[in-house]
C-alpha positions in Angstrom: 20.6 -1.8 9.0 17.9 -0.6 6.6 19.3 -0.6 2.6 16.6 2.0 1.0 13.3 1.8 2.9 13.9 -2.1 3.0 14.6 -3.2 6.8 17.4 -5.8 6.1 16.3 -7.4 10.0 13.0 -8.7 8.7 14.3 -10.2 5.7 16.8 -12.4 7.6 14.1 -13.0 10.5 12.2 -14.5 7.5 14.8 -16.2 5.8 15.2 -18.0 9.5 12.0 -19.1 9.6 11.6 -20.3 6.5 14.9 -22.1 6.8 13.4 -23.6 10.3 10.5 -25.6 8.2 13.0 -28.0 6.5 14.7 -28.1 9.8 11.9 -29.2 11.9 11.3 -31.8 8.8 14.8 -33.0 9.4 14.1 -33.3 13.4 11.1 -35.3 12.7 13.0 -38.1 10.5 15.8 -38.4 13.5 12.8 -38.5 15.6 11.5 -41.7 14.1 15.0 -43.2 13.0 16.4 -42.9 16.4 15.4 -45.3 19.6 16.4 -43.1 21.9 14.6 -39.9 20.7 12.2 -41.4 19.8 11.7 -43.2 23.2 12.9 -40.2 25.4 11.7 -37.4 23.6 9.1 -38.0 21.5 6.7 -40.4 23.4 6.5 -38.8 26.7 5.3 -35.4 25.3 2.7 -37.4 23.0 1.6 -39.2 25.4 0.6 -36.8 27.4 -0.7 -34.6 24.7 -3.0 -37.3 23.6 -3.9 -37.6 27.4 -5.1 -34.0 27.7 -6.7 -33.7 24.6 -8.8 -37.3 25.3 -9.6 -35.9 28.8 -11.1 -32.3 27.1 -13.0 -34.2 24.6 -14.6 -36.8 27.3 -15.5 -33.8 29.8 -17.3 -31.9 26.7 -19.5 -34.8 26.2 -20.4 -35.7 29.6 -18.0 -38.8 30.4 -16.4 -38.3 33.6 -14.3 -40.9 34.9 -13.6 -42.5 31.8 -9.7 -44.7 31.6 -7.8 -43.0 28.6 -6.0 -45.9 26.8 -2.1 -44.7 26.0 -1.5 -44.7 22.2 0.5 -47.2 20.9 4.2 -46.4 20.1 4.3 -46.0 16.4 1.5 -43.8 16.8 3.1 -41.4 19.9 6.0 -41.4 17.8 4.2 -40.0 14.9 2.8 -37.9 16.8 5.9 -36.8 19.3 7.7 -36.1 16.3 4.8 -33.8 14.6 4.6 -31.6 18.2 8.4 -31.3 17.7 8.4 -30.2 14.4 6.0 -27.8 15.4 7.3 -26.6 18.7 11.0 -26.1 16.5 9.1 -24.1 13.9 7.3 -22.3 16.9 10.4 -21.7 19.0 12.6 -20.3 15.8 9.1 -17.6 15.0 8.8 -16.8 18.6 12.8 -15.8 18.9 12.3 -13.9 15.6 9.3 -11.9 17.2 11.4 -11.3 20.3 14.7 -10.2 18.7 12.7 -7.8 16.2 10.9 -6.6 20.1 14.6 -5.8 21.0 15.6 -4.2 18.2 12.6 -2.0 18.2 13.2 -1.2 21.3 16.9 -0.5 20.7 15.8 2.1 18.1 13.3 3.5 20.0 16.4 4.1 22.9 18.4 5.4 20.9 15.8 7.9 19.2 14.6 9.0 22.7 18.4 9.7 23.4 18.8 11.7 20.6 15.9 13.7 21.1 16.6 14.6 24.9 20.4 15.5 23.4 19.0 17.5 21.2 16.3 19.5 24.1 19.3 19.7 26.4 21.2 21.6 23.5 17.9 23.4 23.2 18.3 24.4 27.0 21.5 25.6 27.0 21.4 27.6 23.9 18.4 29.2 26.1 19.8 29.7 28.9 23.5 31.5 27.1 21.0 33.5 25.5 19.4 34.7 28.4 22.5 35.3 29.9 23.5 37.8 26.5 20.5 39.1 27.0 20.5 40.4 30.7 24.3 41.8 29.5 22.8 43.4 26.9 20.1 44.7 29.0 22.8 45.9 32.1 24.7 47.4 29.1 21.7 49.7 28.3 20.7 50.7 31.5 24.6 51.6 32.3 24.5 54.0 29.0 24.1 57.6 29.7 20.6 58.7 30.6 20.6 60.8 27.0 20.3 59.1 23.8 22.7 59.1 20.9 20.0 60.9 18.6 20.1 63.9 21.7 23.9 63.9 21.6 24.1 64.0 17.9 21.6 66.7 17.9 23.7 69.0 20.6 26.7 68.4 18.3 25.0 69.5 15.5 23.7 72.9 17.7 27.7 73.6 18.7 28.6 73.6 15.3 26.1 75.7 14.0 27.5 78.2 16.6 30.4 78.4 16.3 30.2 78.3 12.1 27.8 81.5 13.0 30.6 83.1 14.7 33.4 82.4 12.7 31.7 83.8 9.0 31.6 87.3 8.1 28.1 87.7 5.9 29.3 87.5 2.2 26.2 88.3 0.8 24.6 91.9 0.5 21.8 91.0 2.6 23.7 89.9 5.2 25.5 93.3 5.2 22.7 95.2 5.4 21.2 93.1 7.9 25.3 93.7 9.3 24.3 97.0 9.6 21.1 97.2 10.8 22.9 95.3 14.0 25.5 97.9 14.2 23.4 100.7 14.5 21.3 98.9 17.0 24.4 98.4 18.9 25.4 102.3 19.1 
């Protein structure tokens, strides 16, 4: 899915999360309009934020033992819907990260894949060449022992004979020397 060098993926990852900032804004305002939200899903993490984070700061000074008043509920509602707003926005980039993890690793499959297709073509190219190869090889050592240059030479010697046999000598040298071999002869 890339158009150009551009990866189309990352674009609509960010599109998503920029899209989940005016959500999480819209999740806060239900958050404070409604009772029930408010009062079920808002307070009790809040709460307990505000409990944690009271308890850190008192340790880091020196008070142990110290009774952490619960905030009041306008507050926890204020602040339930602000961690909620935040966990959405949180939760949307987190899925984006993993999905664009997946995808990577999709890729990176599917490259791998190709790349062992393309050894084990490698491989058997090898091996149906080494298999020409030790034909090729039989072939030679099943030729006669004497090479074609040897038989092309032996050919050339039995025509030179018999071309020597078959001509009279036309020139006047060659009778003389005709001659010379006749006498010898007698």
């Amino acid at each position: 899915m890339v158009v150009g060098a551009f990866p189309m993926a990352k674009l609509l990852y960010l599109g998503i999360r920029q899209v989940s900032k005016p959500l999480a804004n819209r999740i806060k305002e239900a958050a404070r309009r409604s009772e029930f939200f408010k009062t079920y899903i808002c307070l009790p993490p809040a709460q307990l934020y505000h409990w944690v984070e009271m308890r850190t700061k008192m340790r880091i000074m020196g008070f142990r033992g110290t009774v952490i008043k619960p905030l009041n509920e306008e507050a926890a509602a204020e602040l339930g819907a602000e961690l909620l707003g935040e966990a959405t926005i949180f939760i949307v980039g987190g899925g984006c990260l993993v999905l664009e993890y997946w995808r990577h690793q999709a890729q990176q499959r599917h490259k791998e894949e190709e790349q062992r297709a393309a050894w084990d073509a490698m491989q058997d190219e090898v091996g149906r060449l080494a298999l020409a190869l030790e034909a090729l090889q039989a072939q030679v050592q099943a030729a006669p022992a004497h090479s074609a240059l040897e038989e092309l030479q032996a050919q050339v010697r039995e025509v030179r004979a018999q071309l020597c046999t078959r001509d009279p000598p036309a020139t006047p040298q060659a009778a003389s020397a005709g001659k010379v071999q006749e006498s010898a002869q007698a």
